[in-house]
C-alpha positions in Angstrom: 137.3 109.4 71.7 139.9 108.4 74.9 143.4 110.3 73.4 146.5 109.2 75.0 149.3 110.8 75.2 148.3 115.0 75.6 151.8 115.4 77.0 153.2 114.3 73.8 151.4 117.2 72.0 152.7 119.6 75.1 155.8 118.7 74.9 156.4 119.1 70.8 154.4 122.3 70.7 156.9 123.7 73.9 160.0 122.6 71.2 157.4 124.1 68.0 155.4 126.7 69.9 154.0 127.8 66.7 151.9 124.3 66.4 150.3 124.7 69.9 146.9 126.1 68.6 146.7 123.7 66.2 147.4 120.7 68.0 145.5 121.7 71.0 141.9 122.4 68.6 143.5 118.8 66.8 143.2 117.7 70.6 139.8 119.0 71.6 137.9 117.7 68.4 139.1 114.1 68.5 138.8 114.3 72.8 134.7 115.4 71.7 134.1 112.9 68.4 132.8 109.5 68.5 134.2 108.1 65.6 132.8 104.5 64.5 134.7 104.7 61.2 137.4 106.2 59.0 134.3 108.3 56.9 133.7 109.7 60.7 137.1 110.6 60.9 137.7 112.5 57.6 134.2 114.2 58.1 136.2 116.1 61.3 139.5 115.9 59.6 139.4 116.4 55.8 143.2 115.9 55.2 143.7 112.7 57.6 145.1 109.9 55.6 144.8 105.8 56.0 147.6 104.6 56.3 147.2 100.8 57.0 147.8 98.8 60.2 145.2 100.8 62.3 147.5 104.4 61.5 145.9 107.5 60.6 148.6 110.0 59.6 146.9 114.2 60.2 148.2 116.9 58.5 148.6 119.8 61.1 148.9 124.0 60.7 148.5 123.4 56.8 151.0 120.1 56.5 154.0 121.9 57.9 153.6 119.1 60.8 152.4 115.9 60.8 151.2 113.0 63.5 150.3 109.8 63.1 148.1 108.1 65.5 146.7 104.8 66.0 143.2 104.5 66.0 140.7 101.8 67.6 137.6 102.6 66.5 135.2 99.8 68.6 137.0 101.0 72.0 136.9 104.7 71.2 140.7 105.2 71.7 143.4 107.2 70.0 147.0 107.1 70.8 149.4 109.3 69.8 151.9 108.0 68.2 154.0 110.0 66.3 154.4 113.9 66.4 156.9 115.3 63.8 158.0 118.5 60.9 156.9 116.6 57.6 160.6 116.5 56.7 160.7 114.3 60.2 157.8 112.2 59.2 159.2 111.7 55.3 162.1 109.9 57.7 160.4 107.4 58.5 160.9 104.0 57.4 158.1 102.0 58.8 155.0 103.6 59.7 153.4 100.5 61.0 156.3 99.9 63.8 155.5 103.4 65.3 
């Protein structure tokens, strides 16, 4: 899979340096997986949830962080959408705008 935005990972785990290790092995699994489907998905990532619109939400270091990307399966790409604390992420409103 094509993941865009890496410098939004670098630049939440500068602010969270505790989450670096997780999001960077987050980073490298999804950069080397060809997922075709969500089954795919979980089978690399047993705590990512659907959460409609195309938007996979990933728990991250044990779900004290969370990030929500957008997911297109037939093109192999993944964008970054949201990186955030959970208490961040219960903030938000719509999911599907982000």
């Amino acid at each position: 899979m094509r993941v865009v935005a890496k410098k939004s990972l670098v630049t939440f785990y500068t602010a969270y340096p505790d989450a670096k290790v997780a999001l960077e092995d987050w980073f490298e699994k999804t950069a080397r997986s060809e997922w075709d489907h969500f089954a795919q998905m979980r089978q690399s990532f047993r705590s990512v949830d659907s959460v409609g619109n195309k938007r996979y939400v990933f728990n991250i270091k044990g779900n004290r962080y969370r990030l929500v990307a957008l997911v297109l399966f037939k093109i192999k790409m993944v964008y970054v959408r949201f990186i955030g604390t959970h208490d961040m992420y219960d903030q938000l409103t719509n999911i599907d705008s982000i």
